[in-house]
PDB file of N, CA, C and O in Angstrom:
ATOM      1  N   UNK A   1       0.820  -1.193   0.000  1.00  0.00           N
ATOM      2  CA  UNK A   1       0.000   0.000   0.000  1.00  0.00           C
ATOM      3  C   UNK A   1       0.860   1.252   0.000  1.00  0.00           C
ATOM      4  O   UNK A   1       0.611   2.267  -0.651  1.00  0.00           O
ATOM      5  N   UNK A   2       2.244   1.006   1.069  1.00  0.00           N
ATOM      6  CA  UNK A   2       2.551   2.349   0.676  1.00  0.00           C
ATOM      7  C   UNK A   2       3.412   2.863  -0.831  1.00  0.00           C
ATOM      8  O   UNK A   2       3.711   4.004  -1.185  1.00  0.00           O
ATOM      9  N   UNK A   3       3.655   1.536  -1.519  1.00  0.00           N
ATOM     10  CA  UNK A   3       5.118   1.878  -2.866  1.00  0.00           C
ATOM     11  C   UNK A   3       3.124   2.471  -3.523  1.00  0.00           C
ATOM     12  O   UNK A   3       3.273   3.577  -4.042  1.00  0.00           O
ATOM     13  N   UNK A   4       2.153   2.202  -3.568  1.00  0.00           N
ATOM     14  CA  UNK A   4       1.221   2.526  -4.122  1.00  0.00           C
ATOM     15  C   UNK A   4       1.083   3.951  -4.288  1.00  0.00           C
ATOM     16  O   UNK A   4       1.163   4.478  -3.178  1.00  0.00           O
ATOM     17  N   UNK A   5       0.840   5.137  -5.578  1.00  0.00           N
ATOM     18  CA  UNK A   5       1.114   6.012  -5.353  1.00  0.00           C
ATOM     19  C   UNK A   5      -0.297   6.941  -4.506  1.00  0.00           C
ATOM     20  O   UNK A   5      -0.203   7.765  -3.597  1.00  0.00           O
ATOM     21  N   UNK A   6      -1.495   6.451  -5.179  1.00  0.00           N
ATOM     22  CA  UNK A   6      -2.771   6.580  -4.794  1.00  0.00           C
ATOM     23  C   UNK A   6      -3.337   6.293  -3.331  1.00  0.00           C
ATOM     24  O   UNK A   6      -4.479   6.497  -2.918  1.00  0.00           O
ATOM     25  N   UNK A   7      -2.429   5.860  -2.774  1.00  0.00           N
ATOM     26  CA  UNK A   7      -3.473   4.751  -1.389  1.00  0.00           C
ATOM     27  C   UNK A   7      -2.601   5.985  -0.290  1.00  0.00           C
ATOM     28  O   UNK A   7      -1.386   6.082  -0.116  1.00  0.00           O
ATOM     29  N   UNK A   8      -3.732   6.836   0.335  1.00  0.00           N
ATOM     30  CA  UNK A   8      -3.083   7.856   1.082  1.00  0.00           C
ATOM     31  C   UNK A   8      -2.862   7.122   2.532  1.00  0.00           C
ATOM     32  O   UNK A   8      -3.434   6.103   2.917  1.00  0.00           O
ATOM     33  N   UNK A   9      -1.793   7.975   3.304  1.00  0.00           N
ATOM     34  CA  UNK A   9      -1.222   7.238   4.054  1.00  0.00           C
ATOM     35  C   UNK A   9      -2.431   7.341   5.338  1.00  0.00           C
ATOM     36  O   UNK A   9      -2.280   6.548   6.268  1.00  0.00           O
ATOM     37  N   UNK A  10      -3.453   8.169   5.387  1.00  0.00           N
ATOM     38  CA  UNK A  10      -4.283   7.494   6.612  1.00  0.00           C
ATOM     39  C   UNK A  10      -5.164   6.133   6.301  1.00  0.00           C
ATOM     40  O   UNK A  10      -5.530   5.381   7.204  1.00  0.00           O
ATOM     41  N   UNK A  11      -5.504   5.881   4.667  1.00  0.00           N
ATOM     42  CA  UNK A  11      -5.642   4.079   4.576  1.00  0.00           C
ATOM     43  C   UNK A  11      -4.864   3.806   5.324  1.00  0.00           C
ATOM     44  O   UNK A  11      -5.368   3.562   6.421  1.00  0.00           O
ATOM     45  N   UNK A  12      -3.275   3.668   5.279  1.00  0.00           N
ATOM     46  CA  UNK A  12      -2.466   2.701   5.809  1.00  0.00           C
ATOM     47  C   UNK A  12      -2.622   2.631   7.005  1.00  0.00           C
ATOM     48  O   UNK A  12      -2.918   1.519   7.443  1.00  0.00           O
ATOM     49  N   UNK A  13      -2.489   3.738   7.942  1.00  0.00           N
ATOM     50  CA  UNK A  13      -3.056   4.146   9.086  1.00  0.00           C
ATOM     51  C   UNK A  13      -4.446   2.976   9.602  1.00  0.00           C
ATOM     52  O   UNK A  13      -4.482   1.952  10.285  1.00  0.00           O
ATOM     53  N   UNK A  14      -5.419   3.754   8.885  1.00  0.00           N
ATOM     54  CA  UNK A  14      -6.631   2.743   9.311  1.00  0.00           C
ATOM     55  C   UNK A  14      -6.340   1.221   9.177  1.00  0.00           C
ATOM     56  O   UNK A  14      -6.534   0.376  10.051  1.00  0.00           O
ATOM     57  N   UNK A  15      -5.989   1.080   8.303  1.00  0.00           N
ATOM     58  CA  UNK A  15      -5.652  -0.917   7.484  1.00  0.00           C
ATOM     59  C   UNK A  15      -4.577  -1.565   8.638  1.00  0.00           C
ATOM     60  O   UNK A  15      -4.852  -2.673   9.099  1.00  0.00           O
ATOM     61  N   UNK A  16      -3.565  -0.982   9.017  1.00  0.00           N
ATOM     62  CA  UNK A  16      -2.759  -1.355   9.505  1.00  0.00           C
ATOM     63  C   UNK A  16      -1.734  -0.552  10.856  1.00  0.00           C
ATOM     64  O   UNK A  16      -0.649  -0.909  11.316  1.00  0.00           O
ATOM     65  N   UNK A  17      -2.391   0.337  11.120  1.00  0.00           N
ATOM     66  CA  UNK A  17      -2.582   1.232  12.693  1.00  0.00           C
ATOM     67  C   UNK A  17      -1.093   1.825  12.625  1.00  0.00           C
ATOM     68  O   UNK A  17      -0.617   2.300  13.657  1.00  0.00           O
ATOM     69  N   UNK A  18      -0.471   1.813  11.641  1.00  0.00           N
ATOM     70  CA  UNK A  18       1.008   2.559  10.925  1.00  0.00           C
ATOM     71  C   UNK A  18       0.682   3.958  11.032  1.00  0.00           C
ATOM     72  O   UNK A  18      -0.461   4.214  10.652  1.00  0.00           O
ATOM     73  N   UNK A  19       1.554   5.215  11.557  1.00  0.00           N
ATOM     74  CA  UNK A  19       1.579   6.568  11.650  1.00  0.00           C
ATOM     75  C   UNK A  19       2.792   6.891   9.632  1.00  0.00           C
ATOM     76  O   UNK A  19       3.704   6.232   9.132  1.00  0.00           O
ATOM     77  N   UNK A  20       2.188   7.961   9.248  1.00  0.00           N
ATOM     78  CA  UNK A  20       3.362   8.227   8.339  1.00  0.00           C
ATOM     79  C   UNK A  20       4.516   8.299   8.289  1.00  0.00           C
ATOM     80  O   UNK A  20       5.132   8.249   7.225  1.00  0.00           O
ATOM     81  N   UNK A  21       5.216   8.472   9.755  1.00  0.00           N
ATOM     82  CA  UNK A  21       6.081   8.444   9.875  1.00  0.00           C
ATOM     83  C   UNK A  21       6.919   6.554  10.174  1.00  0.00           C
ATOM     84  O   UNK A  21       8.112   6.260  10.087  1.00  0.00           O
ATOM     85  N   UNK A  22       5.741   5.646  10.515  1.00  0.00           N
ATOM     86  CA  UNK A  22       6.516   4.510  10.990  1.00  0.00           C
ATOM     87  C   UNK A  22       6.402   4.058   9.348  1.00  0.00           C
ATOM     88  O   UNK A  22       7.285   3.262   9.031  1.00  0.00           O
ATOM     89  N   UNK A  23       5.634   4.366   8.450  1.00  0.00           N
ATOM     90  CA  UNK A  23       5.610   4.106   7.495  1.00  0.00           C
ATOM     91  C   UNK A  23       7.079   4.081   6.240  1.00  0.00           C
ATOM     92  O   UNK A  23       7.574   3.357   5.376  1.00  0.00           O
ATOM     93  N   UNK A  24       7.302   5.664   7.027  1.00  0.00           N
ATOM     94  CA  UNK A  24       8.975   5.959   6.073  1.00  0.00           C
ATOM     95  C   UNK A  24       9.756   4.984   7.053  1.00  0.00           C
ATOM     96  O   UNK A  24      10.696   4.451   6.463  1.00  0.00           O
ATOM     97  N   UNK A  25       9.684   4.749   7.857  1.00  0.00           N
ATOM     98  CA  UNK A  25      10.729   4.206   8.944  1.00  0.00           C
ATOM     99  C   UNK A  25      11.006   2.381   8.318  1.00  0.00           C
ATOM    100  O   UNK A  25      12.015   1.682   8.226  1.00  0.00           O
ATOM    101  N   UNK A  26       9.207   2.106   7.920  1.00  0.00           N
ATOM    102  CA  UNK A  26       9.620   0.512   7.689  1.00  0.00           C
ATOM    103  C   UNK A  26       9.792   0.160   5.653  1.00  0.00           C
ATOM    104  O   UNK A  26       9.812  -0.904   5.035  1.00  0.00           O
ATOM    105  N   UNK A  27       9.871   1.433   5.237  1.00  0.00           N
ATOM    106  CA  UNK A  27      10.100   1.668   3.983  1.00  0.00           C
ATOM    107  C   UNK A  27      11.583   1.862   3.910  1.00  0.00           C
ATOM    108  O   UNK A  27      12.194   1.338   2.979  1.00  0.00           O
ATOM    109  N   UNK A  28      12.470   2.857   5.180  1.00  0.00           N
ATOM    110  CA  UNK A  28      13.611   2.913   4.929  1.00  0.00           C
ATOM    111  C   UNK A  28      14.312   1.177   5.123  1.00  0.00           C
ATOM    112  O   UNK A  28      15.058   0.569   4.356  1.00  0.00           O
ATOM    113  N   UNK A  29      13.948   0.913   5.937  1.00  0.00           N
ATOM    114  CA  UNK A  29      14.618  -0.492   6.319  1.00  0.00           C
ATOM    115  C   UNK A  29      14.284  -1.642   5.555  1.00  0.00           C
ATOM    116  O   UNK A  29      15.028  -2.612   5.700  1.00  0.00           O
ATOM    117  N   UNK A  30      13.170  -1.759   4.645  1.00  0.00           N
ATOM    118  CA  UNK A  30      12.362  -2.722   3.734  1.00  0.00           C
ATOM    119  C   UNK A  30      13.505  -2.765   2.436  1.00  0.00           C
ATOM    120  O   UNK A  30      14.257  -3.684   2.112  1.00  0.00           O
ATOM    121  N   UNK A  31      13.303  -1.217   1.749  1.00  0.00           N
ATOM    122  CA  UNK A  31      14.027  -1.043   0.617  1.00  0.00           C
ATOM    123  C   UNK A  31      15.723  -0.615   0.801  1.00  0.00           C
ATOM    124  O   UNK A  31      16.480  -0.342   1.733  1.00  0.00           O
ATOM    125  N   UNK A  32      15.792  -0.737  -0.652  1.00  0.00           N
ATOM    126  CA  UNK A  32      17.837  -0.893  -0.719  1.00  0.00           C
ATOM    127  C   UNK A  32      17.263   0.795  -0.827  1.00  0.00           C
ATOM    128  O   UNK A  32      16.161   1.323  -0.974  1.00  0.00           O
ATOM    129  N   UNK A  33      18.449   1.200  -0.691  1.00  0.00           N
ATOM    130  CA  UNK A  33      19.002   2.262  -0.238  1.00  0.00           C
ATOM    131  C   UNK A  33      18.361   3.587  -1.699  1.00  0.00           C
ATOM    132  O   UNK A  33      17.981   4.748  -1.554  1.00  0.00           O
ATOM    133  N   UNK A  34      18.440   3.061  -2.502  1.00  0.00           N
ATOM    134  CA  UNK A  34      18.626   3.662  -3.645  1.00  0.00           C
ATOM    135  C   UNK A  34      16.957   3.884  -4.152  1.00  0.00           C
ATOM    136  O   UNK A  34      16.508   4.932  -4.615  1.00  0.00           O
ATOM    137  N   UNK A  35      16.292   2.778  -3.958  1.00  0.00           N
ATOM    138  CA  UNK A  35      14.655   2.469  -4.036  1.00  0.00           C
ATOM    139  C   UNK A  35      14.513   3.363  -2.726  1.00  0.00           C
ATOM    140  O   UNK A  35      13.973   4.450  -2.934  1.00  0.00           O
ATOM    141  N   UNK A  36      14.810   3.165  -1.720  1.00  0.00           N
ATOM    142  CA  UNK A  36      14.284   4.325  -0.863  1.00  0.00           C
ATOM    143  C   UNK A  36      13.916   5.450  -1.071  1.00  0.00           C
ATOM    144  O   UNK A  36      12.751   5.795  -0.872  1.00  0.00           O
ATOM    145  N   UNK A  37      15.119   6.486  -1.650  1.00  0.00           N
ATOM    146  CA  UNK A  37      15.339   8.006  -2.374  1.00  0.00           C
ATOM    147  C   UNK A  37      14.340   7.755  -2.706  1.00  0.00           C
ATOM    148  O   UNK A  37      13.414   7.982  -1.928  1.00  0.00           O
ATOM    149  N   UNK A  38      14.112   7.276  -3.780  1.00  0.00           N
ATOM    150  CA  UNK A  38      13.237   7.430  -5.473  1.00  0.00           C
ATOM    151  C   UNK A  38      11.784   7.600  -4.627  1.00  0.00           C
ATOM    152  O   UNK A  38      10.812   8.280  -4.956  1.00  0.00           O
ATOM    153  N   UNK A  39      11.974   6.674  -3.311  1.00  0.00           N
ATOM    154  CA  UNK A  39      10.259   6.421  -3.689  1.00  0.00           C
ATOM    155  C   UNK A  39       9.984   7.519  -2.261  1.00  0.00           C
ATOM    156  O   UNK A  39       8.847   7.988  -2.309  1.00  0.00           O
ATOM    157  N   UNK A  40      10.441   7.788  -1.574  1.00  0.00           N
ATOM    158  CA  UNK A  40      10.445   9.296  -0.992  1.00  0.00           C
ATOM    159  C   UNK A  40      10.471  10.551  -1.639  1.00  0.00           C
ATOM    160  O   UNK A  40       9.714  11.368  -1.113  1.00  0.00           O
ATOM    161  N   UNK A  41      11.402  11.151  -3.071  1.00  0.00           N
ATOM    162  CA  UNK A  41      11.092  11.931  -3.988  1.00  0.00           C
ATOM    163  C   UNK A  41       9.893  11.730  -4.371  1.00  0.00           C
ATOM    164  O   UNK A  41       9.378  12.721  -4.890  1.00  0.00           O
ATOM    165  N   UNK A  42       9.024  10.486  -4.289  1.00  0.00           N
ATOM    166  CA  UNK A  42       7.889  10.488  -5.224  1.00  0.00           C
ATOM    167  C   UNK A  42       6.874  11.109  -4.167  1.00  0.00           C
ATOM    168  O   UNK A  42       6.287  12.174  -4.362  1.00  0.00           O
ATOM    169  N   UNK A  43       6.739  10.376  -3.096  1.00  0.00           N
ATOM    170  CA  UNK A  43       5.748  10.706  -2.219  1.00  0.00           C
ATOM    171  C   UNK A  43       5.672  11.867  -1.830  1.00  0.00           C
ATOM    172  O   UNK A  43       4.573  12.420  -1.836  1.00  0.00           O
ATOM    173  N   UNK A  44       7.253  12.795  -1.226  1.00  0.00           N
ATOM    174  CA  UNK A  44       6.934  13.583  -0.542  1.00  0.00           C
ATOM    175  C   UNK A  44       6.168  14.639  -1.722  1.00  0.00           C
ATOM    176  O   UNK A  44       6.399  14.752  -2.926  1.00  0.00           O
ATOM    177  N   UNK A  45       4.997  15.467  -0.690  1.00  0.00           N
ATOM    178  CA  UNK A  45       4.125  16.677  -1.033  1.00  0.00           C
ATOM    179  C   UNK A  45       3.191  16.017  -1.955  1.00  0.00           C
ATOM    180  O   UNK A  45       2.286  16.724  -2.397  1.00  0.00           O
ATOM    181  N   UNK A  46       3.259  14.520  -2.406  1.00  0.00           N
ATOM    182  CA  UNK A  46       2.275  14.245  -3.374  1.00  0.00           C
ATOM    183  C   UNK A  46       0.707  13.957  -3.045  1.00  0.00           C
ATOM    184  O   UNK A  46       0.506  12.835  -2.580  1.00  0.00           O
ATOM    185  N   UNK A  47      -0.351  14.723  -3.196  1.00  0.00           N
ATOM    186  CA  UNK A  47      -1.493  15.035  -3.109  1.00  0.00           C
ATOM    187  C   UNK A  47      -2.318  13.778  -2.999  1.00  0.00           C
ATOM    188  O   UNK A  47      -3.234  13.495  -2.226  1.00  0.00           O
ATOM    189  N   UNK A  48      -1.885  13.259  -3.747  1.00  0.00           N
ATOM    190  CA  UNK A  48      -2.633  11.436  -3.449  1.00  0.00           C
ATOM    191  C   UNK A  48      -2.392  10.935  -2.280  1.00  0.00           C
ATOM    192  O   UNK A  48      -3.326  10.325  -1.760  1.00  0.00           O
ATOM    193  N   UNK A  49      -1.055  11.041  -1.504  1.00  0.00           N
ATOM    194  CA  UNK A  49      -0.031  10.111  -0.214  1.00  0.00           C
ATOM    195  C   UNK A  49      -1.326  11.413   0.743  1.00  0.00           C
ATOM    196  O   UNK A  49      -1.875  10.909   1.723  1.00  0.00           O
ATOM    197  N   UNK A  50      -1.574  12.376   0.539  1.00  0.00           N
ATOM    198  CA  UNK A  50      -2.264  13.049   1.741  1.00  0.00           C
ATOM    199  C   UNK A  50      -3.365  13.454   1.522  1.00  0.00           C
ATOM    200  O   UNK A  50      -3.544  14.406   0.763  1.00  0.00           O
ATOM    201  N   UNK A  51      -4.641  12.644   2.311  1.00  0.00           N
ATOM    202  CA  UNK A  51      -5.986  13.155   2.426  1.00  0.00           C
ATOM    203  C   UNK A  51      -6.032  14.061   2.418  1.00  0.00           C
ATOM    204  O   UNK A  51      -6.241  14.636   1.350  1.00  0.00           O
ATOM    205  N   UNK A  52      -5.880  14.720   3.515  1.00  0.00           N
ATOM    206  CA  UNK A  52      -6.317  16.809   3.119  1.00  0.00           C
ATOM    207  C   UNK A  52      -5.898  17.041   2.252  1.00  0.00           C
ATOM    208  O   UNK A  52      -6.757  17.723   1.693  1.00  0.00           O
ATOM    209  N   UNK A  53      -4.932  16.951   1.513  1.00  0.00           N
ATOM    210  CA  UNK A  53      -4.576  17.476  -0.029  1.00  0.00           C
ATOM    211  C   UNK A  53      -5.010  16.627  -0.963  1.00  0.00           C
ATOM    212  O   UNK A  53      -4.452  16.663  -2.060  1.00  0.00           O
ATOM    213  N   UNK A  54      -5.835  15.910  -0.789  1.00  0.00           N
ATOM    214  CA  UNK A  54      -6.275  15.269  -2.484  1.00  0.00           C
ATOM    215  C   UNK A  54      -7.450  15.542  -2.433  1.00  0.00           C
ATOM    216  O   UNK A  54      -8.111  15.571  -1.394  1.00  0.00           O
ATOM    217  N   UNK A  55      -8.046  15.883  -4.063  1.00  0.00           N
ATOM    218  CA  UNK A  55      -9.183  16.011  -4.611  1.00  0.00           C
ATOM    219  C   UNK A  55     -10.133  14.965  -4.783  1.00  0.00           C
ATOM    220  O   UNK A  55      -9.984  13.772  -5.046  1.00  0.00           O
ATOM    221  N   UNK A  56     -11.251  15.741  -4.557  1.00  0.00           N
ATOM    222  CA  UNK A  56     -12.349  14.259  -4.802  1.00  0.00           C
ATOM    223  C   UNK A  56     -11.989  13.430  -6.226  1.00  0.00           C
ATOM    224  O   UNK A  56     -11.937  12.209  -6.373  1.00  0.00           O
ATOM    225  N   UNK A  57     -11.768  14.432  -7.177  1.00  0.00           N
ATOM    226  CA  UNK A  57     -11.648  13.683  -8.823  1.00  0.00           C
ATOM    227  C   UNK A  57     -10.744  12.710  -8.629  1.00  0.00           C
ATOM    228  O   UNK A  57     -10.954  11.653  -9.224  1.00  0.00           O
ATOM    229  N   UNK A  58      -9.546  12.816  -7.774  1.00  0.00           N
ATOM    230  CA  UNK A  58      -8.792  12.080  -7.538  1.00  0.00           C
ATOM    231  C   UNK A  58      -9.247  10.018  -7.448  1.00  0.00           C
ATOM    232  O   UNK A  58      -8.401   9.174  -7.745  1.00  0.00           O
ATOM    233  N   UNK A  59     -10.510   9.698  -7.049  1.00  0.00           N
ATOM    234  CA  UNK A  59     -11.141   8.526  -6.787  1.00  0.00           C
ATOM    235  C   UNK A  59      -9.524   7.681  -6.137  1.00  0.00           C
ATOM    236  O   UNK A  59      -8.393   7.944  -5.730  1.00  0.00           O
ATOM    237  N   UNK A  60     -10.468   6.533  -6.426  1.00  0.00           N
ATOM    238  CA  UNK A  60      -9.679   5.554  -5.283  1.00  0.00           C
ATOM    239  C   UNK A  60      -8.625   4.273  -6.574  1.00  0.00           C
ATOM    240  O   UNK A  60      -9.217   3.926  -7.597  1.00  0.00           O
ATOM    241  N   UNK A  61      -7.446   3.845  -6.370  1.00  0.00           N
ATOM    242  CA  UNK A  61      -7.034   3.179  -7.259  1.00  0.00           C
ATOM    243  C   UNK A  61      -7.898   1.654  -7.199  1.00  0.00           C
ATOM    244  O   UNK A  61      -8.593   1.389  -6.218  1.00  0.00           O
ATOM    245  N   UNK A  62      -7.804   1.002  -7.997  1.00  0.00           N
ATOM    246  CA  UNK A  62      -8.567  -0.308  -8.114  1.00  0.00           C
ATOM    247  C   UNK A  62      -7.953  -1.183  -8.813  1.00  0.00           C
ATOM    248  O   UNK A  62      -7.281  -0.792  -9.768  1.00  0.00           O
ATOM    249  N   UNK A  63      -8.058  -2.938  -8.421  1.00  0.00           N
ATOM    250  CA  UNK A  63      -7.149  -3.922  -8.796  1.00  0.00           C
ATOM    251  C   UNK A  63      -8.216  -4.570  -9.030  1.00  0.00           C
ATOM    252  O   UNK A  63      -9.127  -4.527  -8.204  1.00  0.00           O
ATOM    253  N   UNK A  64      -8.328  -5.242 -10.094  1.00  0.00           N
ATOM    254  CA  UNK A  64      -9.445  -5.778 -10.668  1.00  0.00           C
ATOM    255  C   UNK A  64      -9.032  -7.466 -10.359  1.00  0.00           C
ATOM    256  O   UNK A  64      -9.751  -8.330 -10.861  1.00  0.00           O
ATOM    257  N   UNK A  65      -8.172  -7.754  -9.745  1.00  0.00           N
ATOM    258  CA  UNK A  65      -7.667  -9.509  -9.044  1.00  0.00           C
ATOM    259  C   UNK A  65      -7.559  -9.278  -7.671  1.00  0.00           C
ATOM    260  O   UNK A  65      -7.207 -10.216  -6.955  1.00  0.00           O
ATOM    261  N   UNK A  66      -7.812  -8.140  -7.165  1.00  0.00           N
ATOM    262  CA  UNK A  66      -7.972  -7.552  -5.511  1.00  0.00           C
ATOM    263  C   UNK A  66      -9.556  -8.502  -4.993  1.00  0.00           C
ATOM    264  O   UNK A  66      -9.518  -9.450  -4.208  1.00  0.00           O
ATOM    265  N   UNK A  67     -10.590  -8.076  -5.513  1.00  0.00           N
ATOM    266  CA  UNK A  67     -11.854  -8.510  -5.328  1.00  0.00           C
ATOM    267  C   UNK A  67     -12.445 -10.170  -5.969  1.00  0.00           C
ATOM    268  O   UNK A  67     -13.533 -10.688  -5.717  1.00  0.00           O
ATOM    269  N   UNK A  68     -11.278 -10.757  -6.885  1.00  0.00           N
ATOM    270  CA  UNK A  68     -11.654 -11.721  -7.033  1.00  0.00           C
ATOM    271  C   UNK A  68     -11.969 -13.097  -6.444  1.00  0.00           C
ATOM    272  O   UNK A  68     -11.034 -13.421  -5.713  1.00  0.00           O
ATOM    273  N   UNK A  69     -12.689 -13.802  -6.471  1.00  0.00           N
ATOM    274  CA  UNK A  69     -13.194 -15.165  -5.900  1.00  0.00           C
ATOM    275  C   UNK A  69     -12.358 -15.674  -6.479  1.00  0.00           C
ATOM    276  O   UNK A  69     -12.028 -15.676  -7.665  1.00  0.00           O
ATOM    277  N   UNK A  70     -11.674 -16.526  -4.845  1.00  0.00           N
ATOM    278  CA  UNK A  70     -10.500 -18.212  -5.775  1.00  0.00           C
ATOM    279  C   UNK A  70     -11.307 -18.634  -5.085  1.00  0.00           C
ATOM    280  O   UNK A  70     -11.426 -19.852  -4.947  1.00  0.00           O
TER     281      UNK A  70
END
């Protein structure tokens, strides 16, 4: 949810009781060093990663094998 660019970080919050900050914390230690940067340049200030800053037009991302019956 969080490499996701769409899924703002109070989902993660709610889904999995993670603060944004433990979020960068288990992102720094998850990813190599280099995937870290990149995917912190991406997030930070990005309007999707933060409820109060995203727009309704914005909608929700969707996985069409997320909802499927095995």
């Amino acid at each position: 949810m969080a490499w996701e660019d769409r899924t703002p970080f109070s989902a993660i919050e709610h889904s999995f009781g993670l603060s944004e900050s433990d979020v960068i914390d288990l992102m720094r230690k998850e990813l190599k060093p280099s995937s870290f940067r990149l995917w912190r340049q991406r997030v930070t200030g990005r309007d999707t990663k933060h409820q109060a800053k995203r727009g309704f037009e914005v909608g929700r991302a969707y996985c069409k094998t997320q909802y499927k019956p095995r």
